[in-house]
PDB file of N, CA, C and O in Angstrom:
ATOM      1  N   UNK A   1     110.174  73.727  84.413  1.00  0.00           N
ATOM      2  CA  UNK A   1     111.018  74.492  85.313  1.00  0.00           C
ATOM      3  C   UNK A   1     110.412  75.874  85.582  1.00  0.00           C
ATOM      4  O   UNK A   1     110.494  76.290  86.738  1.00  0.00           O
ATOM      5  N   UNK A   2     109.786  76.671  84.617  1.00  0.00           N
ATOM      6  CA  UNK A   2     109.770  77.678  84.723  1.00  0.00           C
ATOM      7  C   UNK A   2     108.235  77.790  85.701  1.00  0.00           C
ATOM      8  O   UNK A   2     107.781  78.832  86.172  1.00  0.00           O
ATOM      9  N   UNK A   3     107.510  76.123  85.852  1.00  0.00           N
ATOM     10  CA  UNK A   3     105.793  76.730  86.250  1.00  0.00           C
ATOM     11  C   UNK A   3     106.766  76.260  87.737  1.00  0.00           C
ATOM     12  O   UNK A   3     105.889  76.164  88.596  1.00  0.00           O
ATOM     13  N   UNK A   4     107.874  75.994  88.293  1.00  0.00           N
ATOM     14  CA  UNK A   4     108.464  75.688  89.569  1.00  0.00           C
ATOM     15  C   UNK A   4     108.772  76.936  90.121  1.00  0.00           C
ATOM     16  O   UNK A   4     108.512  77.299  91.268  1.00  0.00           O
ATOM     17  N   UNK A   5     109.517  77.772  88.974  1.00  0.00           N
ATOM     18  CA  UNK A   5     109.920  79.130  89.558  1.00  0.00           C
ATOM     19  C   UNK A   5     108.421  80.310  89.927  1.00  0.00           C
ATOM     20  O   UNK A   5     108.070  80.913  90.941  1.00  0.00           O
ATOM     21  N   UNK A   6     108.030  80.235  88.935  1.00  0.00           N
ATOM     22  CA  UNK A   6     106.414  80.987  89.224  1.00  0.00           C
ATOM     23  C   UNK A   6     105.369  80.595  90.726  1.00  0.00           C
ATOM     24  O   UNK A   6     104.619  81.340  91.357  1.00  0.00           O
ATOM     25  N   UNK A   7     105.800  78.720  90.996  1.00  0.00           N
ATOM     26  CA  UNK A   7     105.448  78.477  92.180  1.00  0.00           C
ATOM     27  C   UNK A   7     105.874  79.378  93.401  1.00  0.00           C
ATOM     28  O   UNK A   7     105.299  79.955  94.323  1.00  0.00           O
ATOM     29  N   UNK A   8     106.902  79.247  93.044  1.00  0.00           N
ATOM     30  CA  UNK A   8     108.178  79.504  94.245  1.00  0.00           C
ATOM     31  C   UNK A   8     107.708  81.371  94.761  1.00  0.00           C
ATOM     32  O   UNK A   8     107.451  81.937  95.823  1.00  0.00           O
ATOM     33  N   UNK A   9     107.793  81.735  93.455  1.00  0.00           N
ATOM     34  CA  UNK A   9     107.710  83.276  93.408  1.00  0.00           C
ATOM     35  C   UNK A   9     106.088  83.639  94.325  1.00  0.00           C
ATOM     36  O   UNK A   9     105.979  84.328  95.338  1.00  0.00           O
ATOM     37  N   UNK A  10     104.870  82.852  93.497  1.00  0.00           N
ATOM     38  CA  UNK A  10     103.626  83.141  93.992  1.00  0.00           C
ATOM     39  C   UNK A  10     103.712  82.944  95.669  1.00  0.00           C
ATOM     40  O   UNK A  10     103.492  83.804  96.522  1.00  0.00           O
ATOM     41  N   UNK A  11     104.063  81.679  95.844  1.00  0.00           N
ATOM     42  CA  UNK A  11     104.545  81.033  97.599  1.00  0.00           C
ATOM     43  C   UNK A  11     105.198  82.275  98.469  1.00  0.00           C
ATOM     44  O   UNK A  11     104.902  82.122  99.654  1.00  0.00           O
ATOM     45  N   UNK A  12     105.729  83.062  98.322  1.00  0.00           N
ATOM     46  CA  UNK A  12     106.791  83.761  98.702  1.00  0.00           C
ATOM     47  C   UNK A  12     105.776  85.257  98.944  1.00  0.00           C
ATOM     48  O   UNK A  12     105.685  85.966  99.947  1.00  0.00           O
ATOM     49  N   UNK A  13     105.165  85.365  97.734  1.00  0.00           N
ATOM     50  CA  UNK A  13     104.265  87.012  97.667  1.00  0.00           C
ATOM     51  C   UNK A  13     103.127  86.505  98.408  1.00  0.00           C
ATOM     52  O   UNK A  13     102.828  87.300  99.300  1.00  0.00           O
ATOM     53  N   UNK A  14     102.188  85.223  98.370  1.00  0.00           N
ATOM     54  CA  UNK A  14     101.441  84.899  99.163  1.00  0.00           C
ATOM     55  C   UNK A  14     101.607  84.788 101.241  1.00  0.00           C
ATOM     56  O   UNK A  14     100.795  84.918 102.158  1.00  0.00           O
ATOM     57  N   UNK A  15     103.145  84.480 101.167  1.00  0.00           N
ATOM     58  CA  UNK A  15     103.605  84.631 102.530  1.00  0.00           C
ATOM     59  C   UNK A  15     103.817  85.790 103.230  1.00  0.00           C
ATOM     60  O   UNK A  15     103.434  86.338 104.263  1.00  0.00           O
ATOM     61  N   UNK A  16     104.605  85.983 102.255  1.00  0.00           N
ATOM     62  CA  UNK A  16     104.331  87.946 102.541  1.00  0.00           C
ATOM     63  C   UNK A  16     103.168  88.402 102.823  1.00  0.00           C
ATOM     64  O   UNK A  16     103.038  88.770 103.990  1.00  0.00           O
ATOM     65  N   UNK A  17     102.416  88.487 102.254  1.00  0.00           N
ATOM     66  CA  UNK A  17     100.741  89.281 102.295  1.00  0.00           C
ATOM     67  C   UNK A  17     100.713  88.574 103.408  1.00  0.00           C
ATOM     68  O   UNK A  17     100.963  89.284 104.381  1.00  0.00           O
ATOM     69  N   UNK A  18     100.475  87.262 103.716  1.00  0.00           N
ATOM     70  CA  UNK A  18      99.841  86.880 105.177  1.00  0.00           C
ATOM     71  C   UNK A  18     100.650  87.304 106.245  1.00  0.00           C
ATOM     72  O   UNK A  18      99.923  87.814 107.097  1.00  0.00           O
ATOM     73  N   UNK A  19     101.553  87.316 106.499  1.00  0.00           N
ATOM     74  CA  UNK A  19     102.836  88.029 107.434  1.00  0.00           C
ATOM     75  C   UNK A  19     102.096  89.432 107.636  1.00  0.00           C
ATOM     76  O   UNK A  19     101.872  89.877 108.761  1.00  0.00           O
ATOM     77  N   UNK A  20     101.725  90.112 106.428  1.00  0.00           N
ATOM     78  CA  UNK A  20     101.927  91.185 106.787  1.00  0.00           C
ATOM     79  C   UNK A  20      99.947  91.677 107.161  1.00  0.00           C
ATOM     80  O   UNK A  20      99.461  92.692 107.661  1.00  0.00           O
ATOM     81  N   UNK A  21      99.510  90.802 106.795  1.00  0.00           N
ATOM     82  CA  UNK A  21      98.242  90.781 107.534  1.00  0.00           C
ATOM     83  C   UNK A  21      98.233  89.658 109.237  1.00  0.00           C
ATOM     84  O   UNK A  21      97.234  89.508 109.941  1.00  0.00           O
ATOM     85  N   UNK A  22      98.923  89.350 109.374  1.00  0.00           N
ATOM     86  CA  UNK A  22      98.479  88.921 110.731  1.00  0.00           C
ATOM     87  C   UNK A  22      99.462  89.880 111.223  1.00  0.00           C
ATOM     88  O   UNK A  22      98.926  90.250 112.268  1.00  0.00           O
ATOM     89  N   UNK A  23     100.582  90.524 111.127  1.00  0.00           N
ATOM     90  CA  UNK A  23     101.358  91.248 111.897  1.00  0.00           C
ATOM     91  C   UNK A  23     101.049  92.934 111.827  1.00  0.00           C
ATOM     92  O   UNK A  23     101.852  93.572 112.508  1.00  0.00           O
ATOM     93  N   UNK A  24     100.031  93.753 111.124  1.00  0.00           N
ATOM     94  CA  UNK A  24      99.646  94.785 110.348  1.00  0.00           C
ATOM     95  C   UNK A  24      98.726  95.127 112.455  1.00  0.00           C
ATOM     96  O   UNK A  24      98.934  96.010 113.287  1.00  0.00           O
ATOM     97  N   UNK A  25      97.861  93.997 112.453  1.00  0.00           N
ATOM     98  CA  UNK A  25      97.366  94.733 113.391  1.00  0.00           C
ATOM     99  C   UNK A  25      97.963  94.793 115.452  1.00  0.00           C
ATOM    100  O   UNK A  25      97.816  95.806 116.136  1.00  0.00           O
ATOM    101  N   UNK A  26      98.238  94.206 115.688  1.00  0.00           N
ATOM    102  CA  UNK A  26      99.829  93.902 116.595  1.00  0.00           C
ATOM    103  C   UNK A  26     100.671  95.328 116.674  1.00  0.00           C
ATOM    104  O   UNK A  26     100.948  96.056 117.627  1.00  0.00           O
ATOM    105  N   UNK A  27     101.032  95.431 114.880  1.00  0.00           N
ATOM    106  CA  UNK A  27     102.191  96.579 115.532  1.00  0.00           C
ATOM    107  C   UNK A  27     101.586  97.566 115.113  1.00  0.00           C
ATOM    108  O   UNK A  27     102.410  98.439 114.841  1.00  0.00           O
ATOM    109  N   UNK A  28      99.982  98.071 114.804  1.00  0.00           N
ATOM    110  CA  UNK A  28      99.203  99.295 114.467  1.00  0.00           C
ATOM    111  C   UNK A  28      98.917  99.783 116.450  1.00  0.00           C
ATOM    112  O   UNK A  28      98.878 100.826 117.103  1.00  0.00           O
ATOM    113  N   UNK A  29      98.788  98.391 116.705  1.00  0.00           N
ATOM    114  CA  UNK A  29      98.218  98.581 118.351  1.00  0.00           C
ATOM    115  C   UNK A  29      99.379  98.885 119.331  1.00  0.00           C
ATOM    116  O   UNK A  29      99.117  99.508 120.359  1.00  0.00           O
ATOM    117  N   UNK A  30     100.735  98.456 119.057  1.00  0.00           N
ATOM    118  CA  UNK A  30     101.678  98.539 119.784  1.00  0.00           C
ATOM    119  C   UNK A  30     102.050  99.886 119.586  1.00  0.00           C
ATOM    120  O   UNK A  30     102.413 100.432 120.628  1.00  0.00           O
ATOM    121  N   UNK A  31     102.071 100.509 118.697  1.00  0.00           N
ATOM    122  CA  UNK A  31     102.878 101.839 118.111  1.00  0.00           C
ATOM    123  C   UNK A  31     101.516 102.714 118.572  1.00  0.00           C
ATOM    124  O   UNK A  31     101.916 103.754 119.095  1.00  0.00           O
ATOM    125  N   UNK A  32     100.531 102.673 118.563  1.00  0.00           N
ATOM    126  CA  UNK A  32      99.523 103.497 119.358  1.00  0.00           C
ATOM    127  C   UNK A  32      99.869 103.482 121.151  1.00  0.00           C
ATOM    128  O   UNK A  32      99.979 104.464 121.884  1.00  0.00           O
ATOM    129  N   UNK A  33      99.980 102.085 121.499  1.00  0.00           N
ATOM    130  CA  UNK A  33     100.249 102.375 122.827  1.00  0.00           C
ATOM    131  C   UNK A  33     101.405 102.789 123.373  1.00  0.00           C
ATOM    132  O   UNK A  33     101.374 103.225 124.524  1.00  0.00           O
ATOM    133  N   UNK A  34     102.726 102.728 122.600  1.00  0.00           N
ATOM    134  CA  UNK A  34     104.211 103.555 123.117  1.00  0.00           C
ATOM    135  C   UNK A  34     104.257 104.937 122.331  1.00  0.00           C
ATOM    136  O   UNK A  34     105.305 105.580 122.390  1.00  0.00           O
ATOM    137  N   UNK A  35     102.833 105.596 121.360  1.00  0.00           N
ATOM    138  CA  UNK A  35     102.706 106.813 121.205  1.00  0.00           C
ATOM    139  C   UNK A  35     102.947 107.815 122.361  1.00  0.00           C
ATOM    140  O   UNK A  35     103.721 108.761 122.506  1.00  0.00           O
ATOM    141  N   UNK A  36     102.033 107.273 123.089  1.00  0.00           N
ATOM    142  CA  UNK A  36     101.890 108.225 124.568  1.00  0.00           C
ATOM    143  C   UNK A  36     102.477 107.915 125.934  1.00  0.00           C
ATOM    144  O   UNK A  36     102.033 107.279 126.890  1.00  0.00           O
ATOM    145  N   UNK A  37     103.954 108.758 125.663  1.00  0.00           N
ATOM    146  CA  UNK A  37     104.366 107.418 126.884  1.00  0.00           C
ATOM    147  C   UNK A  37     103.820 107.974 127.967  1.00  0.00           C
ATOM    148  O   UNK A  37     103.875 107.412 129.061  1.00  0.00           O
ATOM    149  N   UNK A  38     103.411 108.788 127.841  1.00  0.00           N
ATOM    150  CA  UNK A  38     103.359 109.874 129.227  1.00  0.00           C
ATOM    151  C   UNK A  38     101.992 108.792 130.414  1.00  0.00           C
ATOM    152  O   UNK A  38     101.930 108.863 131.641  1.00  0.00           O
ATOM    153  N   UNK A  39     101.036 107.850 129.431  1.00  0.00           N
ATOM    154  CA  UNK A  39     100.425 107.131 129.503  1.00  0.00           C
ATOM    155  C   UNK A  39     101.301 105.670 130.482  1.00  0.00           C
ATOM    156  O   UNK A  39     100.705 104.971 131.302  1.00  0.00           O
ATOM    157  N   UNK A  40     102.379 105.553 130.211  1.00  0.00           N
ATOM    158  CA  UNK A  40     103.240 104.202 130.097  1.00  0.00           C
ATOM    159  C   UNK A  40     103.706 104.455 131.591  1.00  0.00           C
ATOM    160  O   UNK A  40     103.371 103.789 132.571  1.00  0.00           O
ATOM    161  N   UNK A  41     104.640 105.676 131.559  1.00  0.00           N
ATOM    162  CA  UNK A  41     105.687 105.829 132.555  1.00  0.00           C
ATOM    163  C   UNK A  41     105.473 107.244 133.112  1.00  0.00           C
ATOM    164  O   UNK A  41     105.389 108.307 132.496  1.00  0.00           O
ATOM    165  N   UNK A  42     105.399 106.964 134.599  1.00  0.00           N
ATOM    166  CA  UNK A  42     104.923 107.918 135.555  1.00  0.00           C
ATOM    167  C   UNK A  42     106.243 108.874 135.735  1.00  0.00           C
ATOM    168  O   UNK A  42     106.026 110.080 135.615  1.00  0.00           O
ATOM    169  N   UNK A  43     107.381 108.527 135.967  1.00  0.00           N
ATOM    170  CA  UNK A  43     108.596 109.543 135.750  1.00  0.00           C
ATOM    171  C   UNK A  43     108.215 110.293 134.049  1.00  0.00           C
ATOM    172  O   UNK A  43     107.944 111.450 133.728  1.00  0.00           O
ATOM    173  N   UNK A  44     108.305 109.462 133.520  1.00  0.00           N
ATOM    174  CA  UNK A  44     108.297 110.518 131.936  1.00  0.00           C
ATOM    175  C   UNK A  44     106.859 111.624 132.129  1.00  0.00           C
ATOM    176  O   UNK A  44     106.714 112.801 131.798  1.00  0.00           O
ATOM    177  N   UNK A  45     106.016 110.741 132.746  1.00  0.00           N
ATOM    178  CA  UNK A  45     104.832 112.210 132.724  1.00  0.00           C
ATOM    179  C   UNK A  45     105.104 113.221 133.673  1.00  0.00           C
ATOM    180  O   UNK A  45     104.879 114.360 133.263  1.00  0.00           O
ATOM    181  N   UNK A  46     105.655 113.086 135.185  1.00  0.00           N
ATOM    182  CA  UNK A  46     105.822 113.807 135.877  1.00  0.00           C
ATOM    183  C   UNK A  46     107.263 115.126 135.307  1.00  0.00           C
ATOM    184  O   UNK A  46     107.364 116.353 135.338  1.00  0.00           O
ATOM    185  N   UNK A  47     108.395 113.642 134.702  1.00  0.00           N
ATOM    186  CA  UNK A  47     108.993 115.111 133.831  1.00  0.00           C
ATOM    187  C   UNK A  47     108.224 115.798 132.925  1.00  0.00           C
ATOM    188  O   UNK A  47     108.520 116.992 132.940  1.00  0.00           O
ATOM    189  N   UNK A  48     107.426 115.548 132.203  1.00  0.00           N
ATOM    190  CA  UNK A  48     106.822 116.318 131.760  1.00  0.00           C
ATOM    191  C   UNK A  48     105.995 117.466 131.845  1.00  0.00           C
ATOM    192  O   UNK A  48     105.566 118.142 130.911  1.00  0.00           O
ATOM    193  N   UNK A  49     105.795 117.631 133.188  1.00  0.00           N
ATOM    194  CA  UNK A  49     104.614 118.232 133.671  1.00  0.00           C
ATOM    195  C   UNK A  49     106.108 119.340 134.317  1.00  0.00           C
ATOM    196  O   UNK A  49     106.057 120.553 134.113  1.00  0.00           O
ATOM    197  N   UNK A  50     107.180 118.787 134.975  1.00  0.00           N
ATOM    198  CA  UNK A  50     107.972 120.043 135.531  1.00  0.00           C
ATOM    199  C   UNK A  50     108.587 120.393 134.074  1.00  0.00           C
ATOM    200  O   UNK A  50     109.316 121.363 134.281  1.00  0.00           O
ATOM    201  N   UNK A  51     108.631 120.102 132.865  1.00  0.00           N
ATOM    202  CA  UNK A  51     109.487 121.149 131.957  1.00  0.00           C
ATOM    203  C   UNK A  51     108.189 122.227 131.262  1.00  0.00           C
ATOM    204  O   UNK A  51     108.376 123.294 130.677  1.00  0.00           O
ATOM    205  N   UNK A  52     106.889 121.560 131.545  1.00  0.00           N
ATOM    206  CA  UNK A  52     105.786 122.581 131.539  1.00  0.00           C
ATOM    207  C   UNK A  52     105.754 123.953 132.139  1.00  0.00           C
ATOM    208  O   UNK A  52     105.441 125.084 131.769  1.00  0.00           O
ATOM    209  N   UNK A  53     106.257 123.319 133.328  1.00  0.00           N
ATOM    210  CA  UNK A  53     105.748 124.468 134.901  1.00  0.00           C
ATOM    211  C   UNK A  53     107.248 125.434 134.083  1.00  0.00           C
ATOM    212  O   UNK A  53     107.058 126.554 133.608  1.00  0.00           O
ATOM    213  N   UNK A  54     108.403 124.877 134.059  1.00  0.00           N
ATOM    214  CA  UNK A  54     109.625 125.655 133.824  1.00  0.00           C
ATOM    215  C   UNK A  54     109.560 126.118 132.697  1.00  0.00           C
ATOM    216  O   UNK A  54     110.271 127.120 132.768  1.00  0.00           O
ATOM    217  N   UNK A  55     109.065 126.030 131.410  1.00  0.00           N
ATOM    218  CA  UNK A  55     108.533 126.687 130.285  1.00  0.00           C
ATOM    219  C   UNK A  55     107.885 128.248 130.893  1.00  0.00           C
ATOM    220  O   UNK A  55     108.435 129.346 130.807  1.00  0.00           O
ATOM    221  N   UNK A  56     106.386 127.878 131.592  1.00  0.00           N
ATOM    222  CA  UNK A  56     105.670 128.864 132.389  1.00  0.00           C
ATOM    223  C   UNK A  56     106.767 129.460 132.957  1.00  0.00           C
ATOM    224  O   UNK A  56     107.540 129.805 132.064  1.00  0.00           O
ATOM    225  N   UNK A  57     107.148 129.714 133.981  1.00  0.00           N
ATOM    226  CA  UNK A  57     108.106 129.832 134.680  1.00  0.00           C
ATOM    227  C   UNK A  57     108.997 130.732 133.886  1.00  0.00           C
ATOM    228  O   UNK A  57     108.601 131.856 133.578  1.00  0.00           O
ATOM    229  N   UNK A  58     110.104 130.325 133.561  1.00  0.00           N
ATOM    230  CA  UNK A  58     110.980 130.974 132.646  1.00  0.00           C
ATOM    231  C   UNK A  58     110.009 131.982 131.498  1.00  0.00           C
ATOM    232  O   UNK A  58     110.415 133.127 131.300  1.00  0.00           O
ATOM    233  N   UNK A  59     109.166 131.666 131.017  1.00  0.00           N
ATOM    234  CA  UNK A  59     108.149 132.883 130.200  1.00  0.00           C
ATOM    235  C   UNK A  59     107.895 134.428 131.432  1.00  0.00           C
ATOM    236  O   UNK A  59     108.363 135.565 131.486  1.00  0.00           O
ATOM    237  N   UNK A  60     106.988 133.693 132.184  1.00  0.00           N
ATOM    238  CA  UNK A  60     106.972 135.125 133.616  1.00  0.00           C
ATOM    239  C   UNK A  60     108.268 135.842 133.957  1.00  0.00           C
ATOM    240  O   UNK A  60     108.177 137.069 133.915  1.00  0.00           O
ATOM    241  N   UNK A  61     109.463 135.339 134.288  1.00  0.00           N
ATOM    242  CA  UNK A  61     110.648 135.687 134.698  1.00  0.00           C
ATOM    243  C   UNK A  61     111.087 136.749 133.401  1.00  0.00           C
ATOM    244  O   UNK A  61     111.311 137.948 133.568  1.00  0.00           O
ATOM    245  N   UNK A  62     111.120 136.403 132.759  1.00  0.00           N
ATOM    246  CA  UNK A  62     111.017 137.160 131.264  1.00  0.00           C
ATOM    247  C   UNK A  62     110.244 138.056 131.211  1.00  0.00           C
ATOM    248  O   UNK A  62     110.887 139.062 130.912  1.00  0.00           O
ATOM    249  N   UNK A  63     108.947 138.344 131.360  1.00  0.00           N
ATOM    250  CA  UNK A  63     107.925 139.140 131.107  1.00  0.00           C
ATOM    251  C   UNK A  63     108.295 140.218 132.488  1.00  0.00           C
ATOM    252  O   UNK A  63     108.451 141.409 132.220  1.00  0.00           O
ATOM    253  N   UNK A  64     108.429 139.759 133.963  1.00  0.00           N
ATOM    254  CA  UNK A  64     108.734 140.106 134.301  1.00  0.00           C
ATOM    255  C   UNK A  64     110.458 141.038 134.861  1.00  0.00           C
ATOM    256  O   UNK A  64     110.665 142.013 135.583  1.00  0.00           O
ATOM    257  N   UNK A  65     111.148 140.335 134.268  1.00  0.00           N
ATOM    258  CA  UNK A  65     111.982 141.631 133.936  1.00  0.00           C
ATOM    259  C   UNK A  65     111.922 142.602 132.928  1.00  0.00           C
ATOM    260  O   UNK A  65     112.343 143.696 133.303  1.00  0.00           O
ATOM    261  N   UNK A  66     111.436 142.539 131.481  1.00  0.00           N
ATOM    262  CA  UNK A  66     111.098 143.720 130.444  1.00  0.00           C
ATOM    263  C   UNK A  66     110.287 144.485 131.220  1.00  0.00           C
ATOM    264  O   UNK A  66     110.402 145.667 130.894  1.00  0.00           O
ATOM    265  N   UNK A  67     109.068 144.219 132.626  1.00  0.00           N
ATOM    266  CA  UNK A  67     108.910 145.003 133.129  1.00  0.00           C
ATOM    267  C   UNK A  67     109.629 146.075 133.995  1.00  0.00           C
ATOM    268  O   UNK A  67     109.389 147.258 134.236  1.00  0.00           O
ATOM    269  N   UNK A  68     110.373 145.410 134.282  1.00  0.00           N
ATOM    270  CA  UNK A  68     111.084 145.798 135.899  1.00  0.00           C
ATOM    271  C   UNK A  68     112.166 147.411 135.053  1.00  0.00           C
ATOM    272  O   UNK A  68     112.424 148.511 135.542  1.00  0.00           O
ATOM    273  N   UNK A  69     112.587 146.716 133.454  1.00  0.00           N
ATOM    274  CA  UNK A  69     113.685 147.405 133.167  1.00  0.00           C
ATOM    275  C   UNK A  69     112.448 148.412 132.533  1.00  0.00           C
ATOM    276  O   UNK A  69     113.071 149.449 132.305  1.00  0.00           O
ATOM    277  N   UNK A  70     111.235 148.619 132.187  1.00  0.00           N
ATOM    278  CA  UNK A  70     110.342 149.120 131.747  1.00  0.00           C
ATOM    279  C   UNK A  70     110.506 150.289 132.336  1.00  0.00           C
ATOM    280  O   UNK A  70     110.984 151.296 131.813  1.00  0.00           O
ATOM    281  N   UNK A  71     109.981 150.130 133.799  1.00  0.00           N
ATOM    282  CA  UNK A  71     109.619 150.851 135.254  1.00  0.00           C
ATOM    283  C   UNK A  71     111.194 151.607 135.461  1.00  0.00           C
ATOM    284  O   UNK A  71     111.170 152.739 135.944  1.00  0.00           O
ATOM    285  N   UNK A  72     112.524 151.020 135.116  1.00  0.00           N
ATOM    286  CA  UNK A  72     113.524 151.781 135.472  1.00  0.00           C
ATOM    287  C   UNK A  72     113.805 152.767 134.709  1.00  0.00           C
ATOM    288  O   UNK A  72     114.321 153.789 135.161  1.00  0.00           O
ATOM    289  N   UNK A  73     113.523 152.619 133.502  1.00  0.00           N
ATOM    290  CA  UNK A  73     113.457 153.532 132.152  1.00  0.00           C
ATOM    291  C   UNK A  73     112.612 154.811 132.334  1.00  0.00           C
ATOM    292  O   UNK A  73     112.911 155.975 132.064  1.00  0.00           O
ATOM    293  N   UNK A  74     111.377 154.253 132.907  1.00  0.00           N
ATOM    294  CA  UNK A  74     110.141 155.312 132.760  1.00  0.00           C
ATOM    295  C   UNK A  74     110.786 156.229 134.144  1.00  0.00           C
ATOM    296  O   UNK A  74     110.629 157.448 134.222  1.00  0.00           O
ATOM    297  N   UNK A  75     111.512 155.434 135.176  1.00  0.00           N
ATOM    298  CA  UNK A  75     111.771 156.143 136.290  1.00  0.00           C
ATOM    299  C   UNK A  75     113.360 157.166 136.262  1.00  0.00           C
ATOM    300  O   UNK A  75     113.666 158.050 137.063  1.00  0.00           O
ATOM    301  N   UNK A  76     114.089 156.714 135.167  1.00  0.00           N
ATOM    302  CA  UNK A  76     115.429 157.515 135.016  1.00  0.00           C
ATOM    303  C   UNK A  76     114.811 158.311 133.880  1.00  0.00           C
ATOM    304  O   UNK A  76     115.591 158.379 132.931  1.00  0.00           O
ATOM    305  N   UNK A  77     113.743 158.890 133.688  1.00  0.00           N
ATOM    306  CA  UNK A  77     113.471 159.707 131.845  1.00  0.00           C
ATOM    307  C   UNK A  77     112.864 160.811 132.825  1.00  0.00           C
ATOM    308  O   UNK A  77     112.914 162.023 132.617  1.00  0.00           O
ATOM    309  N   UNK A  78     112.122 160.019 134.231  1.00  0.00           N
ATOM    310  CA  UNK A  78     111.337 161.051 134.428  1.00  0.00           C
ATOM    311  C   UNK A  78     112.589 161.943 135.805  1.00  0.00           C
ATOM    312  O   UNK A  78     112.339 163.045 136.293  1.00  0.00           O
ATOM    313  N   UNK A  79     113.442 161.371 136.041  1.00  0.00           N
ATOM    314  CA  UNK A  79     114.294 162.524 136.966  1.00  0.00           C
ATOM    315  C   UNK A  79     115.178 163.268 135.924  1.00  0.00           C
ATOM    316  O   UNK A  79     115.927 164.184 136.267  1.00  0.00           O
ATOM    317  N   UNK A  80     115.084 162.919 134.873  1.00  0.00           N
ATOM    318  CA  UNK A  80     115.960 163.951 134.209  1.00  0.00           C
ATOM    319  C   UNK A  80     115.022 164.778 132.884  1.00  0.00           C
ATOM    320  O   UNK A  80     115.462 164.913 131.742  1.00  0.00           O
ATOM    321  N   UNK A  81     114.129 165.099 133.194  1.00  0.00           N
ATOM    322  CA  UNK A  81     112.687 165.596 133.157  1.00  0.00           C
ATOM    323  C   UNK A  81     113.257 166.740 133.754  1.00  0.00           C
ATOM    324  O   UNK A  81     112.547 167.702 134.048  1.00  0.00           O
TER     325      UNK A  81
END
């Protein structure tokens, strides 16, 4: 009984290992190619590319007002000069 159960057990870890060698390279290749979807799907890259521009965008708008309030500062210090 017990060299039936040791069968059973070896059968089982041997299936496994092969499962997981014929299926190891499949989903190494699949999970590389839905890495990049931007690769996949032309909406997902094109959103991607406008939350870029609006990143940029929103950074300048920013930079450019600390200027603007810069210039109002330097311009109300100097009339009461």
């Amino acid at each position: 009984m017990r060299k039936h159960i040791e069968a059973v057990n070896n059968y089982w870890n041997e299936t496994e290992s092969n499962i997981h060698k014929t299926v190891k390279k499949p989903v190494q290749e699949s999970v590389k190619k839905y890495d990049d979807l931007k690769s996949l799907d032309k909406l997902y890259a094109a959103q991607e590319k406008v939350n870029e521009i609006t990143d940029v965008m929103q950074e300048n708008t920013k930079k450019m007002l600390e200027n603007v309030q810069s210039v109002e500062v330097s311009f109300w210090r100097s009339i009461k000069a």
